[in-house]
VOTITOR-197449 format. One line per 2 residues: number of its first residue (from 1); their letters; for each residue x, y, z of C-alpha. Coordinates in steps of 0.25 Angstrom, whole numbers, plus 5000, padded with zeros to 4 digits. Example, Ala and Ser with C-alpha at 12.3 -4.5 7.8 and 13.67 -1.06 7.14 Angstrom:
<pts>
1 = AS = 5049,4982,5031; 5055,4996,5029
</pts>
This chain:
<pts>
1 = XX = 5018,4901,5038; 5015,4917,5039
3 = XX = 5001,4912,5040; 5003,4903,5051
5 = XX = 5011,4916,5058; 5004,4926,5056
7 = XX = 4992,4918,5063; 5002,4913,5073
9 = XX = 5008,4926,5076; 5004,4940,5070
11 = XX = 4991,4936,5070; 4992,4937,5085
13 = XX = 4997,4950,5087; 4994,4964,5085
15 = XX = 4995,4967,5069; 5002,4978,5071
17 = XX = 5014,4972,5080; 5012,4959,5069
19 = XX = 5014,4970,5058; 5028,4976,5064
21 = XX = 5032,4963,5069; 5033,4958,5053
23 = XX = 5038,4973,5051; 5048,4969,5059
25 = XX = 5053,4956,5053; 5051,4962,5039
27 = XX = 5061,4974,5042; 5070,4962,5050
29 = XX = 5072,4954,5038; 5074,4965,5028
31 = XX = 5088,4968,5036; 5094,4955,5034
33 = XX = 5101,4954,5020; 5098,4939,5017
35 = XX = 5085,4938,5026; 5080,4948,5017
37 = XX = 5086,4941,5003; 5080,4928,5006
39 = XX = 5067,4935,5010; 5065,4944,4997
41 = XX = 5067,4932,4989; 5057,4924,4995
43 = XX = 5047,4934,4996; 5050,4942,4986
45 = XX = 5050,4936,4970; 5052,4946,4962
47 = XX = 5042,4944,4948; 5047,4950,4935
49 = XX = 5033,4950,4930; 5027,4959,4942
51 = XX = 5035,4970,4940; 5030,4983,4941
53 = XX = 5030,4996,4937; 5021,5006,4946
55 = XX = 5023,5022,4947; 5035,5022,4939
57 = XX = 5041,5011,4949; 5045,4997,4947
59 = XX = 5043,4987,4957; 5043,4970,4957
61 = XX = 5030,4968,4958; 5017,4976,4958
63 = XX = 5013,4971,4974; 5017,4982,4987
65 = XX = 5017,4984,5002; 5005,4993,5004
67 = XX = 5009,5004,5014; 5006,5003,5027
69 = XX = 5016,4990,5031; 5027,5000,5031
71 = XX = 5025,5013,5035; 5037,5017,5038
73 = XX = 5047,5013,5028; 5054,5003,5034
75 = XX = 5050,4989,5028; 5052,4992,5013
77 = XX = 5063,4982,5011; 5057,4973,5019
79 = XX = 5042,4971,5011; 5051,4974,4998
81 = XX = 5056,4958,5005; 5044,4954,5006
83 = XX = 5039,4958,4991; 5032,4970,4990
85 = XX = 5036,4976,4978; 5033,4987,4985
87 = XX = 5032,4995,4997; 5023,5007,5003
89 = XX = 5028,5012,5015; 5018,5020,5025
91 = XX = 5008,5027,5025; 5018,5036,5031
93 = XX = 5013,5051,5036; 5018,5065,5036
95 = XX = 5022,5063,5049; 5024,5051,5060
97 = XX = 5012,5045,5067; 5009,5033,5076
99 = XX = 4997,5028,5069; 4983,5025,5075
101 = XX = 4982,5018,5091; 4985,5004,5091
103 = XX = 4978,4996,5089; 4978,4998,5073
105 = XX = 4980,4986,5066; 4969,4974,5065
107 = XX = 4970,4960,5056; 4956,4956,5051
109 = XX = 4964,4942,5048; 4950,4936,5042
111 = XX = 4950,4946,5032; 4965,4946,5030
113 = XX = 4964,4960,5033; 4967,4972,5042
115 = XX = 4962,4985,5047; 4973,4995,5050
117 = XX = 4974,5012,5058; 4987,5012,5058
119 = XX = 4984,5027,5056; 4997,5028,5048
121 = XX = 5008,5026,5059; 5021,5030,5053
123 = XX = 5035,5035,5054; 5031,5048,5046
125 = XX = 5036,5054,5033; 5048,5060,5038
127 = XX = 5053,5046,5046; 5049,5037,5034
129 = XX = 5056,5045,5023; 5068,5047,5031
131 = XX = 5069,5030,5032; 5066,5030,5017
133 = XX = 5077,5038,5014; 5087,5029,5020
135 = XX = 5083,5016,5016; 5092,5009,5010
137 = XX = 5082,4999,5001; 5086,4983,5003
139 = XX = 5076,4980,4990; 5070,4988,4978
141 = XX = 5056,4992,4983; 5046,5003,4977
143 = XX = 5044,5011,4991; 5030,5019,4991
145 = XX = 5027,5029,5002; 5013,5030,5007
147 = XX = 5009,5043,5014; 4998,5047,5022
149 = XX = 4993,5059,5031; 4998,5061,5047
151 = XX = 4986,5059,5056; 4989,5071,5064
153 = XX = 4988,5081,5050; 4976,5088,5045
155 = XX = 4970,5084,5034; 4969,5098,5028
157 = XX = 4987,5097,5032; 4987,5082,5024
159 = XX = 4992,5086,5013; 5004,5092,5017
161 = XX = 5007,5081,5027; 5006,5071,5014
163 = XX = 5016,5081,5006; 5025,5081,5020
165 = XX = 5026,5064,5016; 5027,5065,5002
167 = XX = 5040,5075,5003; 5045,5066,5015
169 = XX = 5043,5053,5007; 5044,5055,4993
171 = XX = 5059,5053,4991; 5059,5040,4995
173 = XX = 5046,5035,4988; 5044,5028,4977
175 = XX = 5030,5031,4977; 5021,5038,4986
177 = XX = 5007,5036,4991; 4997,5047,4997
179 = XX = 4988,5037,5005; 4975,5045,5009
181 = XX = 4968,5033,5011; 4971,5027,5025
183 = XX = 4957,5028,5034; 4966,5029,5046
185 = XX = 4972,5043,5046; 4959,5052,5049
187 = XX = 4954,5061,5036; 4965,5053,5028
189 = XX = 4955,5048,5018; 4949,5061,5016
191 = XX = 4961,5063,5008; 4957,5055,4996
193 = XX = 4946,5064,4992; 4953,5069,4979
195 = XX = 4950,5086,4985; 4961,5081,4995
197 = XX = 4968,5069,4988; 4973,5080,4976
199 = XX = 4980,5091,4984; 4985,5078,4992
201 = XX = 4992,5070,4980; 4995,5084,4972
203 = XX = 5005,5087,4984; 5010,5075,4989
205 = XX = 5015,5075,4972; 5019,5088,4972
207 = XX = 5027,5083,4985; 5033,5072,4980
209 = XX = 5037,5077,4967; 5044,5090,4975
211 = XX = 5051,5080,4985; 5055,5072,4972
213 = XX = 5059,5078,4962; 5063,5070,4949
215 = XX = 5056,5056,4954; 5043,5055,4953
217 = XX = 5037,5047,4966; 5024,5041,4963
219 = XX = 5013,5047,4970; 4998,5037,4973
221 = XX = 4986,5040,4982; 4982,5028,4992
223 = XX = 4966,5028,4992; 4956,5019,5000
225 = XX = 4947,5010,4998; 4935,5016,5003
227 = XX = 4934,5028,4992; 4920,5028,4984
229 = XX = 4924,5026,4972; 4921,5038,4966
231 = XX = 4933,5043,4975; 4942,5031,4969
233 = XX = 4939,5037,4956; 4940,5050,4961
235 = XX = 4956,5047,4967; 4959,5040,4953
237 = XX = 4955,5052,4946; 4964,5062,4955
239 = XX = 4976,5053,4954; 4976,5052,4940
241 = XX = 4973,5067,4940; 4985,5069,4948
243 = XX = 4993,5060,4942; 4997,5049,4954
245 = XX = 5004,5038,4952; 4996,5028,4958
247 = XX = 4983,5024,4968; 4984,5013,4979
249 = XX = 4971,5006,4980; 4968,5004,4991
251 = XX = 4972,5008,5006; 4963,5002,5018
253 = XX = 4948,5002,5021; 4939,5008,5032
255 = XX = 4927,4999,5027; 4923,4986,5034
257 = XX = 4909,4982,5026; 4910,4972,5015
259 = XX = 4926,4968,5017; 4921,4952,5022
261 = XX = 4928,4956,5035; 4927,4943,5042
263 = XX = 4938,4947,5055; 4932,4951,5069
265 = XX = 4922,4964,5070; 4930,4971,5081
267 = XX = 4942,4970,5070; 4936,4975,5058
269 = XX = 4929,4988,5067; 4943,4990,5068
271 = XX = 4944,5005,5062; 4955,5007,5051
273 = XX = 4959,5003,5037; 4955,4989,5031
275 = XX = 4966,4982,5021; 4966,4967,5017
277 = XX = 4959,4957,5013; 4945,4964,5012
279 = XX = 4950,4978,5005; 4952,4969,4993
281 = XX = 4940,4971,4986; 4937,4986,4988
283 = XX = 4953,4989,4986; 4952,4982,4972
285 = XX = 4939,4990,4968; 4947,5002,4972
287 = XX = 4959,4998,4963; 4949,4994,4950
289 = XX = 4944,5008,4950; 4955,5015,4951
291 = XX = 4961,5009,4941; 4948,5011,4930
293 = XX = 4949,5023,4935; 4966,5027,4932
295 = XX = 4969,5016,4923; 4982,5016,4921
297 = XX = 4986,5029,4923; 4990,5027,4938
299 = XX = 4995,5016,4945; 4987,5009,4955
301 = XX = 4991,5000,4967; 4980,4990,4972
303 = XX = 4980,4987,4987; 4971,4983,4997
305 = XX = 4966,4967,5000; 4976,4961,4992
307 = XX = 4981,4948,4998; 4985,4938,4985
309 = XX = 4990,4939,4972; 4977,4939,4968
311 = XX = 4974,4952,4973; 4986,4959,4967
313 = XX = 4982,4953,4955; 4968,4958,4955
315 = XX = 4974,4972,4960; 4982,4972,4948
317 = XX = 4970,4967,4937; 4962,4979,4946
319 = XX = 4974,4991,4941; 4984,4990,4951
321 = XX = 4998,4992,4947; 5002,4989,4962
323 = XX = 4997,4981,4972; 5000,4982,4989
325 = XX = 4999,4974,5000; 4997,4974,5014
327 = XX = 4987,4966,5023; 4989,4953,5017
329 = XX = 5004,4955,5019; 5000,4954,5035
331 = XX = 4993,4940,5032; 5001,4933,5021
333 = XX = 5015,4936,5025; 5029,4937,5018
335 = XX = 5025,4929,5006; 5013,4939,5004
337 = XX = 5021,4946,4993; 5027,4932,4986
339 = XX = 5014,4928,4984; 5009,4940,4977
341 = XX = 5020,4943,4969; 5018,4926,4964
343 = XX = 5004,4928,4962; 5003,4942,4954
345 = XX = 5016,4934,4944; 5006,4922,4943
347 = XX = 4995,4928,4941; 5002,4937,4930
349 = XX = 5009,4927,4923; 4995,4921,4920
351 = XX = 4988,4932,4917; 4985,4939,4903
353 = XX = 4995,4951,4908; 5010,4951,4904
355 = XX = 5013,4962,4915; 5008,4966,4927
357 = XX = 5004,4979,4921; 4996,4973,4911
359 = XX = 4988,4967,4921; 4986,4981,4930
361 = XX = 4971,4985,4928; 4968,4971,4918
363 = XX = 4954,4968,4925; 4950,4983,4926
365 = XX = 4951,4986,4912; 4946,4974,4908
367 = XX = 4931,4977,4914; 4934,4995,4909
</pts>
């Protein structure tokens, strides 16, 4: 049926309009008491088996909203309805900004796929940790907090507008992410260089732990998919150096070449970051060599390409602890989080595994 209407209707209109259209109703149903009830229980089986431990936070199930849904805070309880175990607001900046012009947002629906310049659009620091602070939480939902560099800043000043986020947002986190990976906020990538990534990470903790004191909010780095991999080595070596508590692999891609794009050429010119579909591959390589690389020693969350239970499952055998979601939830809809959570118990229970975290980083040390 979401099929038949997302061909029908949202299919037809601008993705970005679609995209706060369904905000919309999300938000809508999450205020009424039995909607809600009815809705968590359909979409939302809770498996004993996947429960999960990550950071020193225990969740449902291993499987999270990536950020970038909701920026702003204000869907939590409502994907928490809809099964993310999970959920990453942002990327929210130091201060607010609009974003990029529209148009920003493009559906590549052949290769169940999107490219997005967003640009980071947001309430700002200040606005989002202000709603953060008087929410009153309808279900029990691990919150991370993604944070990234206001357009306007200098780059020599980017540290201190991260630190500005981190003090802001800290409190209310339950973990946080310093996402330097974006490719649509100029010079932003130049921050994943380990000379600029460790007086980056090195304050934003030392923020943290000054806004905080007594808890410990866990800190990870947000890296992209196009990094040589010397460089991926090179960002496994510093956070372990640094002692993080986790790497998501892996944010969008600026490449085109190689994907199996099939969708029109005027859309795949399109300038911004690639997720979906063909981010699969390269995302999972990214992930399998993180994890030869740190082991155990910090947690890793697998995103990027990953549409089926399938996926997750091969994340997990790859090193992830977590996994996240995003463009796929655009073309399968409400049920998109059921039919993970069903898979990832299936394919468990069948498996040589007893837990989940037996099963984190099987196939990679298999081949070691």
């Amino acid at each position: 049926m979401y099929k038949a209407f997302f061909t029908l209707v949202f299919q037809r209109m601008d993705p970005e309009r679609a995209h706060h259209l369904a905000f919309r109703w999300i938000r809508l149903a999450v205020r009424v008491p039995v909607l809600r009830t009815f809705l968590a229980a359909a979409l939302a089986p809770r498996y004993e088996e996947l429960r999960t431990e990550a950071f020193g936070l225990r969740m449902h199930g291993p499987f999270g909203l990536a950020a970038g849904f909701d920026k702003n805070a204000v869907a939590i309880d409502g994907m928490s309805m809809l099964g993310f175990d999970h959920v990453e607001i942002g990327t929210v900046t130091g201060e607010p900004q609009s974003g990029n012009p529209r148009k920003r947002l493009f559906r590549l629906v052949a290769d169940r796929a999107l490219i997005n310049r967003m640009g980071f659009n947001n309430d700002g620091s200040l606005t989002v940790a202000a709603r953060l602070a008087t929410r009153e939480p309808v279900f029990r939902t691990v919150v991370g907090v993604n944070i990234g560099k206001t357009k306007v800043v200098p780059e020599e000043e980017a540290v201190g507008d991260y630190v500005k986020s981190a003090e802001r947002l800290a409190p209310y986190a339950d973990y946080l992410v310093v996402n330097v990976s974006s490719p649509n906020t100029p010079g932003l990538r130049n921050l994943q260089a380990t000379e600029a990534l460790r007086p980056l990470l090195t304050a934003v903790r030392a923020a943290a732990d000054r806004t905080v004191p007594g808890r410990h909010v866990p800190l990870l780095v947000k890296i992209a998919p196009d990094l040589a991999d010397e460089d991926v080595d090179a960002v496994a070596d510093l956070a372990v150096e640094l002692g993080l508590d986790g790497i998501i692999a892996t944010n969008t891609t600026i490449a085109r070449e190689g994907l199996g794009l099939r969708s029109a050429p005027a859309l795949v010119k399109e300038a911004g970051g690639l997720s979906g579909a063909p981010l699969k591959e390269r995302s999972l390589a990214v992930l399998r060599r993180l994890y030869a690389r740190v082991g155990d020693r910090i947690t890793l969350v697998g995103v990027g390409g990953i549409e089926t239970a399938e996926d997750a499952w091969t994340r997990i055998l790859a090193g992830a602890t977590l996994v996240q979601g995003y463009s796929a939830f655009i073309y399968e809809g409400p049920f998109w989080s059921r039919a993970i959570h069903q898979g990832l118990a299936a394919r468990l229970r069948t498996s040589p595994y007893a837990t989940l975290a037996d099963a984190v980083g099987a196939d990679v040390r298999k081949t070691a």
